[in-house]
C-alpha positions, 0 to 999 in steps of 0.5 A: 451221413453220406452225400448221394449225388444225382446226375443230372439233376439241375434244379434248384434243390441238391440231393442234399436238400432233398434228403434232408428234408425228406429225413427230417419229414420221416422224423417228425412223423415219427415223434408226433406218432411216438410222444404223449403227455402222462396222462391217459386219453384212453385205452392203449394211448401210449405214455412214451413215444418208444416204438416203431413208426411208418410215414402215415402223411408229408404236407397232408398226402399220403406217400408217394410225396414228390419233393421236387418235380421239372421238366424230365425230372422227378423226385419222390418219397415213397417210403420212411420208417422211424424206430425209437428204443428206450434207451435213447436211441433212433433210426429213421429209413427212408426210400426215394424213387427218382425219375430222369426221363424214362430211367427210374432209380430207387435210393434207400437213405438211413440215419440213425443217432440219439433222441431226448424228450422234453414234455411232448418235444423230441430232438433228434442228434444224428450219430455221424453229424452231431451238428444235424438236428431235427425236432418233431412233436408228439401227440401219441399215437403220432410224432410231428416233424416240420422242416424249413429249408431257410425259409423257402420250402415247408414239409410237414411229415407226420408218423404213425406208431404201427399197430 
């Protein structure tokens, strides 16, 4: 993946923080919505987490999440979309809209790779950067994502398998 670069952002997260984080957030929504055990729990649960998600929470708020705010500044998920095909293979979308002052500025992020399921875990491997990874949990109708920037800042993103 490409590497945006923001002016004048200052703080202490990077864009490239900032974006993965809100793609790995996007991504565990999307597995936890997806992912189900084989065993039914009631009518239309689904047994495999193929399909397509929306970002239902991030950290239990419903989008617009600000990710990073300071003085003139702020950064925001407002949207995100995970597709998972049968064939092993995803795509997430994911639109942040950032505020510098008065100028406000709209980016659409999108990566796409493979994805494997083992039990209710699925693992993601981006096509461009085979070293990006992200895991998610899947309790049909809805994948689960947790991200940990080393330690210092916790997104819990969560997607919903659209109707």
């Amino acid at each position: 993946m490409s590497e945006t670069r923001y002016r004048r952002w200052n703080g202490w997260w990077t864009s490239r923080r900032a974006r993965t984080l809100g793609v790995a957030a996007t991504a565990a929504l999307v597995l936890v919505t997806a992912c189900g055990g084989d065993s039914s729990t009631g009518p239309g649960v689904p047994k495999s987490p193929v399909g397509n998600y929306t970002v239902a929470t991030v950290n239990g708020k419903a989008l617009p999440f600000t990710i990073f705010s300071d003085t003139g500044f702020k950064y925001e998920e407002t949207a995100g979309t995970l597709a998972l095909t049968s064939d092993g293979k995803y795509s997430f979308v994911t639109t942040f809209r950032q505020t510098v002052e008065s100028d406000v500025e709209v980016f659409v992020d999108s990566t796409f790779g493979r994805w494997t399921q083992s039990g209710a875990s699925l693992s993601f491997v981006d096509a461009l950067d085979s070293t990006s990874t992200a895991t998610a949990t899947w309790a049909a109708p809805q994948l689960t994502f947790t991200l940990s920037d080393s330690g210092a800042t916790s997104i819990t993103i969560v997607y919903a398998l659209k109707p």
